[in-house]
N, C-alpha and C positions, 0 to 999 in steps of 0.2 A: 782532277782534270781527266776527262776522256782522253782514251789514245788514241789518234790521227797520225795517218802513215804520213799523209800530207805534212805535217810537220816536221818530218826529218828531211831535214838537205842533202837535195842530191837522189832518193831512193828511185829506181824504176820500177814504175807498178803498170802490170797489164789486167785493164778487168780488176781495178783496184785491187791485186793482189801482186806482193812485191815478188819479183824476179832477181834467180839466183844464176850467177855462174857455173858454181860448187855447190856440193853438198855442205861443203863446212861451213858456206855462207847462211845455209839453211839453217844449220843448228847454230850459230851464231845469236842469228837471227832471233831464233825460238828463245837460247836459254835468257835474251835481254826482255823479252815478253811475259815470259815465265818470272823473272826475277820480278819485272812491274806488277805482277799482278799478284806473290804474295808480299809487296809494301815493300820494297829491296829500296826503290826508290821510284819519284815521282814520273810519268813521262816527260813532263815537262825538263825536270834535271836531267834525264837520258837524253831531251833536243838539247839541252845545253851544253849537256859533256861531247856529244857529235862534232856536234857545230865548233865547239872548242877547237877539239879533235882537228876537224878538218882543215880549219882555217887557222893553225899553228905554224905552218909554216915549211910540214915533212909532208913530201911526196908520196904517198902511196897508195893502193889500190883500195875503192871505198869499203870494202869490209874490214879492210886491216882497218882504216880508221874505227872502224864498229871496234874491234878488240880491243886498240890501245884506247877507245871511249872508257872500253866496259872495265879492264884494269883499271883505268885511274879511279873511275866511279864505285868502284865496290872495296878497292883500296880507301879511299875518300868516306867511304860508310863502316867502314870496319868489320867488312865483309870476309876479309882475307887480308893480309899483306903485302906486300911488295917481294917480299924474300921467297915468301910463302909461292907466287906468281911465279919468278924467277927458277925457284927448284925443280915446279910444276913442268916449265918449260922446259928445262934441261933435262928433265924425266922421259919428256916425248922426242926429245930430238936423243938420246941416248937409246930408246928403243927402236925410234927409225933406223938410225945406224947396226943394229942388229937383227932388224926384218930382210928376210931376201926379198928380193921385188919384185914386186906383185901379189905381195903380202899382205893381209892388214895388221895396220902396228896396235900392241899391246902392250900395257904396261905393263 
């Protein structure tokens, strides 16, 4: 299946091209792109896991639904873990806490 932005719920596209807040929406964005095009998984399965995502039931801002899509999705493909996930996290929120600010964080 062709990728169609149209197909994800919810995206803002101007000039069919989607719009970011953040940067980090942007790479977000990219590395879910990146991942469909070398076979990570289908587009199709990434509108599924969105859509999942979004209409679960948790409030939050649509790129975070984009994250916890793409966790559950590459978790789900055995792309990485869940622990794996979780350490990853605790790795950048450990660095943030030792950036001065106005820093960019480092692992």
């Amino acid at each position: 299946m062709t990728m169609r932005l149209t197909d994800l719920p919810g995206i803002t596209l101007q000039d069919d091209e989607p719009v970011f807040a953040e940067p980090w929406e942007a790479q977000a964005f990219a590395l879910i792109v990146h991942l469909h095009e070398r076979g990570a998984f289908t587009w199709a399965e990434w509108a599924d896991a969105l859509s999942s995502e979004i209409h679960g039931g948790q409030t939050l801002a649509y790129y975070q639904h984009w994250l916890k899509a793409l966790e559950t999705l590459v978790a789900a493909k055995g792309l990485t873990s869940a622990s794996a996930l979780t350490a990853r996290k605790q790795d950048w929120l450990d660095a943030a806490a030792r950036t001065p600010h106005g820093q960019p964080i480092t692992l």
